[in-house]
C-alpha positions in Angstrom: 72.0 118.0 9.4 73.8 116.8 12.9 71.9 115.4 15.7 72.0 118.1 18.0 69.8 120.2 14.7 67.4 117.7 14.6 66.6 117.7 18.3 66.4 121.1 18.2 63.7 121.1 15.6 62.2 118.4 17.6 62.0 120.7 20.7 60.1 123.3 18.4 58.0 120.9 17.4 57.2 120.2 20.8 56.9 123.6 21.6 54.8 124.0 18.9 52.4 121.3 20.3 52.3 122.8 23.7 51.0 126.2 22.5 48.4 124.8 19.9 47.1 122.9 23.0 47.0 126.4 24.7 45.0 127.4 21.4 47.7 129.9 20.9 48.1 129.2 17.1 49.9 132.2 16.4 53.0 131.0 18.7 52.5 127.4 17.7 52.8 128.2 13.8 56.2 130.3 15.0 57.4 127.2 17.0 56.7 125.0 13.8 58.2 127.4 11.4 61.4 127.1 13.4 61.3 123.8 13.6 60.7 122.8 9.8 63.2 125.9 8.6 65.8 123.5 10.5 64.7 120.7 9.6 63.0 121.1 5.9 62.6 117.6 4.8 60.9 116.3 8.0 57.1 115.5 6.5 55.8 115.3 10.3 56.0 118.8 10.9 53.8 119.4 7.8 51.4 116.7 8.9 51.7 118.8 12.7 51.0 121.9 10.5 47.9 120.2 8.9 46.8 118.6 11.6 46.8 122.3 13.4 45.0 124.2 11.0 42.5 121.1 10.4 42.0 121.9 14.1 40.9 125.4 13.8 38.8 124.5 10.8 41.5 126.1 8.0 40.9 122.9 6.0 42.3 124.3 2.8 46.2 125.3 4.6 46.1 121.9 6.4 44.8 120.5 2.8 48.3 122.4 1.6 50.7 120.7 4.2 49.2 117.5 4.1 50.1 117.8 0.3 53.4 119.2 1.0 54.1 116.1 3.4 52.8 113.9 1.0 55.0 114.5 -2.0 57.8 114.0 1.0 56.5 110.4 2.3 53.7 109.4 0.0 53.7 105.9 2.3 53.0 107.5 5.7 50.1 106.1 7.3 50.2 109.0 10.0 50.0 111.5 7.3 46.7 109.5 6.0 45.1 109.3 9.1 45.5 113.1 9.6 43.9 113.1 6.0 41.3 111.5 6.7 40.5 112.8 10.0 40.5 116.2 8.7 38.0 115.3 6.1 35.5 113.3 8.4 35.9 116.8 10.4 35.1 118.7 7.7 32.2 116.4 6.7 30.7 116.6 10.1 30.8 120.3 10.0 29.4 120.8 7.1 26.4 117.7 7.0 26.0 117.6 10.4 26.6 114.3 11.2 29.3 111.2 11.2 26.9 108.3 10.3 28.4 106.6 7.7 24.7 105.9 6.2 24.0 109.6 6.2 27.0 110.7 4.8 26.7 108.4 2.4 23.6 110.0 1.1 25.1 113.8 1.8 28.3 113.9 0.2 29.1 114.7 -3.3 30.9 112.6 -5.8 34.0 114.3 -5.7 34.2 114.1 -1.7 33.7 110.6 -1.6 36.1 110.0 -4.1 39.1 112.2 -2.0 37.8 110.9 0.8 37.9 106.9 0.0 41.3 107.5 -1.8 42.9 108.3 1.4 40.8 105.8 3.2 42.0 102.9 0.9 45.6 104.3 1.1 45.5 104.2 4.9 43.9 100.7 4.7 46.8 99.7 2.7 49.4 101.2 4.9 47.6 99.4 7.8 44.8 101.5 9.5 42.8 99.5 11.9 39.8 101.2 12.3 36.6 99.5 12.3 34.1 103.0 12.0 36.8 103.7 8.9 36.4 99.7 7.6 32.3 100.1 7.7 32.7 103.9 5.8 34.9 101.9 3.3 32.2 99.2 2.8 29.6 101.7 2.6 30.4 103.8 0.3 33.3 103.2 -1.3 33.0 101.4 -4.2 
């Protein structure tokens, strides 16, 4: 791929941005389409795809492109914190509430698991987050 490709998929990218901010998802997911059709082994554009449909609450597509980006850059630490953003979001939906204590008590095995894998990852990669550190302390074991 030449420059000129890339920057081109970069502008759809951006495009793509523009109109999800607009909360025009349909035209965003065109924008992104283009742009990762030029540009097929960017991972960013499926962590802006994931991180688009984690928006509108579509966990399991932005689940998909976030593993679709991941098999791409296993070491991203964007990718992670769009992981785990989009499973404190869908934690908070569904319990209610973002105290680590609380959750803590909520969640099921098998979400806490997924959910401190990625946390540990991130922490690894280099996340700096102290709400994410005490979640780690607390319940990850």
């Amino acid at each position: 791929m030449n420059e000129n490709s890339a920057q081109r998929a970069s502008n759809y990218a951006l495009m793509s941005a523009f109109y999800q901010k607009q909360n025009q998802i349909d035209s965003a997911q065109a924008y992104l389409n283009k742009a990762k059709t030029i540009d097929p082994s960017n991972p960013n554009y499926l962590i802006q795809e994931g991180s688009m449909y984690s928006a509108v609450g579509n966990y399991d597509a932005a689940f998909g492109a976030y593993s679709k980006a991941e098999a791409m850059n296993p070491n991203s630490l964007e990718l992670c914190e769009a992981q785990t953003n989009m499973m404190f979001k869908q934690m908070k939906e569904k319990y209610g509430t973002t105290n680590s204590q609380e959750l803590k008590n909520k969640m099921n095995t098998d979400e806490k698991n997924r959910l401190c894998s990625v946390l540990k990852r991130a922490k690894g990669l280099g996340l700096s987050d102290m709400n994410k550190d005490l979640f780690i302390a607390m319940v990850c074991k």
